[in-house]
MARGU-904431 format. One record per atom (N, C-alpha, C): residue number from 1; x negated, y negated, z. Coordinates in nm, 3 decimals, padded with zeros to 5 digits, always signed. Atoms other than C-alpha are relative to their C-alpha. Layout:
REC, NUM, X, Y, Z
...
This chain:
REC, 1, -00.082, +00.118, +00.000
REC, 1, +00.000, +00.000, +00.000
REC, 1, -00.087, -00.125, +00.000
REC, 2, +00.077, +00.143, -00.004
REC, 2, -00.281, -00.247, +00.080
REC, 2, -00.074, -00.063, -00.169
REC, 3, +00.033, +00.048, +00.146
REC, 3, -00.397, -00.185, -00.265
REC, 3, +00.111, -00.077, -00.125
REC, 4, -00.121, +00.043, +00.153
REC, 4, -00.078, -00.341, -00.466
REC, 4, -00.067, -00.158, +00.064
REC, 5, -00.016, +00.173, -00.011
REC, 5, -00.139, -00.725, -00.513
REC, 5, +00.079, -00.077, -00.031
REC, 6, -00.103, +00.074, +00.085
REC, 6, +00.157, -00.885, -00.560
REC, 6, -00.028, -00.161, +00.014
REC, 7, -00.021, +00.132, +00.028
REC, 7, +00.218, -01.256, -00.681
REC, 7, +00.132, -00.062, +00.028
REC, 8, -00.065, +00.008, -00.055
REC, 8, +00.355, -01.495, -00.587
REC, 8, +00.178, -00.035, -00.109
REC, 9, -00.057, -00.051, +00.078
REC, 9, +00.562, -01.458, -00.904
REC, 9, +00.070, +00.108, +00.019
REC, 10, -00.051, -00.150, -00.020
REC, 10, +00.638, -01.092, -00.848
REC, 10, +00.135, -00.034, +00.146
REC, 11, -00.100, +00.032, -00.137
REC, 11, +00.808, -01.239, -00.504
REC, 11, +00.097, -00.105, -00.013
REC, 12, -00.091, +00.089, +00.077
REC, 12, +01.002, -01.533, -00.692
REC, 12, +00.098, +00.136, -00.089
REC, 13, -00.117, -00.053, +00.076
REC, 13, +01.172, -01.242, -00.947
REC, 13, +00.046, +00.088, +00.107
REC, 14, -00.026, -00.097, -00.095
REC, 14, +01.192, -01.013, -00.668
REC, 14, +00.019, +00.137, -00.051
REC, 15, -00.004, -00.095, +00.087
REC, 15, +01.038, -00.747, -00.884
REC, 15, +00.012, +00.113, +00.121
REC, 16, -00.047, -00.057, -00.057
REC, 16, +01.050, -00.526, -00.545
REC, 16, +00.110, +00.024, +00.094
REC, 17, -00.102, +00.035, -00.084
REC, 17, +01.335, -00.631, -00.378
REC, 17, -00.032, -00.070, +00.148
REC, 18, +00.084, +00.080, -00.129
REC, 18, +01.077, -00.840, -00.075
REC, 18, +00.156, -00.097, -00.030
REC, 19, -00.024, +00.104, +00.058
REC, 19, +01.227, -01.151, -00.232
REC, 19, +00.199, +00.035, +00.106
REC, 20, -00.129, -00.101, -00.050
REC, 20, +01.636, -01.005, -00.127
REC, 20, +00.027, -00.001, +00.127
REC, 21, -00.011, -00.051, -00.127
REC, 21, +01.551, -00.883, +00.170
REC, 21, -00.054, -00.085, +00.116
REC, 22, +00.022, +00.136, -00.051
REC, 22, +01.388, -01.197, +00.324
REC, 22, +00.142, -00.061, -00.022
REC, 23, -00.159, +00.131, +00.005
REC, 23, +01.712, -01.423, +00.214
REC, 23, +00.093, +00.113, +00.140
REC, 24, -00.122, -00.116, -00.089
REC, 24, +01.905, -01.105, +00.394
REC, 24, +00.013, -00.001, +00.109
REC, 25, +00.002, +00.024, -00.129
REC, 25, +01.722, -01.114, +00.706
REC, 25, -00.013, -00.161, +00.025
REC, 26, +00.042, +00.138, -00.063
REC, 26, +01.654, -01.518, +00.724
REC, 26, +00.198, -00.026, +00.022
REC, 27, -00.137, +00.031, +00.005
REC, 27, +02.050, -01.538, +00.669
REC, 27, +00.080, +00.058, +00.138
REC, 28, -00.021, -00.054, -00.102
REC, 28, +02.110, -01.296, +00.964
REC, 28, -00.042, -00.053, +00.102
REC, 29, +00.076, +00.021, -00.094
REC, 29, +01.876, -01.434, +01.191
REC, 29, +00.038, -00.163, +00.045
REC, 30, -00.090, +00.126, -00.026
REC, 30, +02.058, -01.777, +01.126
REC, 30, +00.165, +00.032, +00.070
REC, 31, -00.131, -00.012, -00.039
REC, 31, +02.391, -01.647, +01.205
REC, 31, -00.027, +00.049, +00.158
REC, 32, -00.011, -00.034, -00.172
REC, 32, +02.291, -01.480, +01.521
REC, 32, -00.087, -00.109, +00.071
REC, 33, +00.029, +00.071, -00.095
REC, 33, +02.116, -01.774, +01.660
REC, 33, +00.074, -00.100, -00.030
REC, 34, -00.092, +00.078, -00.041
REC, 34, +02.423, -01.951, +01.615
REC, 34, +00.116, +00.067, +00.090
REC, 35, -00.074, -00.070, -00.099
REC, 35, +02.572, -01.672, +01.852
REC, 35, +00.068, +00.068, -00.076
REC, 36, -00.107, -00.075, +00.030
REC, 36, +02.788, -01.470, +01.644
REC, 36, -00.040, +00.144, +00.026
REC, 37, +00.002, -00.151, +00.019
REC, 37, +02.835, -01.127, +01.660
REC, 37, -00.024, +00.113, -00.042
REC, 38, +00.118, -00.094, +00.108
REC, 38, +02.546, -00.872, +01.549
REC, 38, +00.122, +00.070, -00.097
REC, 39, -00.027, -00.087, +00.098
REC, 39, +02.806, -00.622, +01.441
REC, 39, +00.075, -00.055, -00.099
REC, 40, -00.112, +00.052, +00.162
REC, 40, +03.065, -00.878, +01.242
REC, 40, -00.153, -00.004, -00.093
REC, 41, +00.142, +00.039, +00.063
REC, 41, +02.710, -00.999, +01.139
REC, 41, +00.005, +00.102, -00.131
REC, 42, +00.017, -00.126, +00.043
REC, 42, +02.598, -00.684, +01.023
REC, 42, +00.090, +00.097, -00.096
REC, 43, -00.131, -00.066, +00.095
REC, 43, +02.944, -00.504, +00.889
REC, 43, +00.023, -00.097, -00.141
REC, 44, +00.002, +00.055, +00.150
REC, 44, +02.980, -00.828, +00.665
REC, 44, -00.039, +00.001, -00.092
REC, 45, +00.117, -00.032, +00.040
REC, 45, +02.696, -00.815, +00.553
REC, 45, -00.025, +00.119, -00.120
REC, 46, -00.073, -00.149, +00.079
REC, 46, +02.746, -00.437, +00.419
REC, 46, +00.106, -00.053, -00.059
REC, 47, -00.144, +00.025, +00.082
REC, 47, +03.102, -00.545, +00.279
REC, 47, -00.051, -00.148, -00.091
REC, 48, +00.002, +00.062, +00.121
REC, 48, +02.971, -00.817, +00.082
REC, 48, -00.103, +00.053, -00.096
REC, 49, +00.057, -00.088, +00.081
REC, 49, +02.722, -00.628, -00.084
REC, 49, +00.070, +00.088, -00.063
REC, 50, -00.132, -00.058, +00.089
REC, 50, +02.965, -00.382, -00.180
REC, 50, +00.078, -00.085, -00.126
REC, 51, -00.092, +00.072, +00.084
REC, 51, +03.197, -00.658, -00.302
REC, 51, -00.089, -00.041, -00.095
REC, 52, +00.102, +00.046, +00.067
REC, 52, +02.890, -00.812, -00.491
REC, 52, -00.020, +00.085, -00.115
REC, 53, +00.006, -00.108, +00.080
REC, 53, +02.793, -00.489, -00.624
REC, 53, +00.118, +00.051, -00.137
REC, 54, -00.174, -00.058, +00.076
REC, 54, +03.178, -00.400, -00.765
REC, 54, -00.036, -00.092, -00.092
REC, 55, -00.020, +00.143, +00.071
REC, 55, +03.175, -00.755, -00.946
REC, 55, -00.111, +00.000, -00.060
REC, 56, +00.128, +00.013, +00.132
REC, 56, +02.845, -00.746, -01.134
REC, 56, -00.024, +00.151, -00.038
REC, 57, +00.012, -00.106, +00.066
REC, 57, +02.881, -00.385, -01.224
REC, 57, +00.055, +00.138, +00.049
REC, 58, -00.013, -00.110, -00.042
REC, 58, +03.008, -00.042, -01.195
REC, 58, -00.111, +00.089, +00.044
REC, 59, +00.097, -00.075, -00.032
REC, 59, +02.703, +00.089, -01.239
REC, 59, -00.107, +00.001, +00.114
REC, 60, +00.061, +00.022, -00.106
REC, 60, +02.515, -00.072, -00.984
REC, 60, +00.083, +00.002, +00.121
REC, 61, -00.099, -00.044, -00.136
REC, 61, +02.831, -00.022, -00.735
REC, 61, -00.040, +00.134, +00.012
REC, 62, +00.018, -00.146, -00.052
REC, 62, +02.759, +00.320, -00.774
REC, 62, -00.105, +00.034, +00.069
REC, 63, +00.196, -00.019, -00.001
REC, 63, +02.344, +00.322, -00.756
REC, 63, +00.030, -00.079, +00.201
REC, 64, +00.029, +00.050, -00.152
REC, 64, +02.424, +00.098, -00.406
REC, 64, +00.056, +00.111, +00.077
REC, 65, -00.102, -00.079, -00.102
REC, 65, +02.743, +00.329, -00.259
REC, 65, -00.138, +00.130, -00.007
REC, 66, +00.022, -00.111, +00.025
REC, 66, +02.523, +00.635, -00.376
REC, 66, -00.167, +00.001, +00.131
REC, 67, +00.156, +00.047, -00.150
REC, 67, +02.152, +00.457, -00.158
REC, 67, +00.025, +00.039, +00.146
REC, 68, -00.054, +00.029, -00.156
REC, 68, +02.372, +00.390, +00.127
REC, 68, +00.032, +00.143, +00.069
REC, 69, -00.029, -00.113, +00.013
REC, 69, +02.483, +00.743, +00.115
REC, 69, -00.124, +00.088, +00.042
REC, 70, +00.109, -00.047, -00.038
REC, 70, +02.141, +00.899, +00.094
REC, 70, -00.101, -00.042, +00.075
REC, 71, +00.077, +00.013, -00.097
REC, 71, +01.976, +00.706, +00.294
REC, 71, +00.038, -00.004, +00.174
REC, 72, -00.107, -00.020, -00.145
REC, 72, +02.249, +00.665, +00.614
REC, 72, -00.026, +00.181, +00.037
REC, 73, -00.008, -00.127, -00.052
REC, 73, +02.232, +01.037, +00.607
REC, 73, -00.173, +00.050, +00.062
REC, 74, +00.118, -00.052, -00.080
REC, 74, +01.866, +01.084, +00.636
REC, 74, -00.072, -00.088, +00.106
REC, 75, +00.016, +00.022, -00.133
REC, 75, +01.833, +00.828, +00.895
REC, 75, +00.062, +00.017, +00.126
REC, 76, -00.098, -00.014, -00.094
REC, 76, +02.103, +00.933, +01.103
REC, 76, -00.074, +00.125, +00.116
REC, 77, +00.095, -00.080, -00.120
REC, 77, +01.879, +01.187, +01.298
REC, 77, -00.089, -00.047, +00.069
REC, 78, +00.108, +00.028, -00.082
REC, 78, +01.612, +00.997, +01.366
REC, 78, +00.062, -00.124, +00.129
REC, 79, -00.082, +00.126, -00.074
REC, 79, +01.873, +00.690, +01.503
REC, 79, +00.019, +00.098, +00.137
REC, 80, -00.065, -00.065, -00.114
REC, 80, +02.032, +00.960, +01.702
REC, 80, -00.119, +00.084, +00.128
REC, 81, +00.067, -00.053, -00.125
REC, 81, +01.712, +01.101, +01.890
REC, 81, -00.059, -00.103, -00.008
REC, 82, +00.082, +00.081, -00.048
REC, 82, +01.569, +00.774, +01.923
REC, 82, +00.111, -00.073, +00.111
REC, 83, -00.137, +00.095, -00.119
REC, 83, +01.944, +00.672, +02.103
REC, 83, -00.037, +00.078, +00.133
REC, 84, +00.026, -00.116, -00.095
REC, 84, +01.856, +01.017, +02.291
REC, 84, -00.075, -00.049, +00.100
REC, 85, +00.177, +00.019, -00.024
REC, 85, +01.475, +00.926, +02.379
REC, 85, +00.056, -00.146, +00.125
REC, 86, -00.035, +00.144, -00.102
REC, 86, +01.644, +00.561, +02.536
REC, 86, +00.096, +00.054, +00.088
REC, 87, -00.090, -00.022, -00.120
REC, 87, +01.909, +00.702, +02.723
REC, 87, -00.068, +00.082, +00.075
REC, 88, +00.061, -00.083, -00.060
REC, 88, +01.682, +00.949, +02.860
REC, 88, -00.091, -00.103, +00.135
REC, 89, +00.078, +00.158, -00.130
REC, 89, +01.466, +00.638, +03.002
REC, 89, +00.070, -00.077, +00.117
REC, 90, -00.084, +00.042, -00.106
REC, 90, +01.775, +00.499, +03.174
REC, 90, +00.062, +00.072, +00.094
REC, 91, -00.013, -00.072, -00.126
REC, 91, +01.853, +00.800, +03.379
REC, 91, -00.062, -00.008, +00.099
């Protein structure tokens, strides 16, 4: 990884999706330090992407529903023994 050099070009088109995912979290990180509510936060968040997705394409509605899909599933184990691992600490 240390070997890719990106520009600061490459981070303007947002040839890896950096570019995205900065606006994503700076936008989040504004809303919750105006107090709102991680999970509306968060759920919206998901539901406008969706809606986004639908509206500029089928195909890319699918390629997102289909990410969210494969990737929710293979982090869902590690979420769940790392919830484990913390509740274990608070006994």
């Amino acid at each position: 990884m240390a070997d890719n050099k990106n520009t600061f070009s490459d981070f303007m088109t947002d040839k890896d999706g950096d570019y995205s995912t900065a606006q994503f979290l700076a936008l989040a990180q504004k809303m919750l330090s105006e107090g709102r509510k991680p999970r509306k936060i968060f759920l919206s968040m998901y539901r406008a992407a969706l809606t986004a997705s639908a509206e500029h394409s089928i195909g890319e509605h699918y390629y997102l529903v289909k990410m969210i899909a494969v990737d929710a599933s293979d982090y869902l184990p590690e979420i769940n023994e790392l919830v484990d691992e913390m509740l274990e600490r608070l006994d």
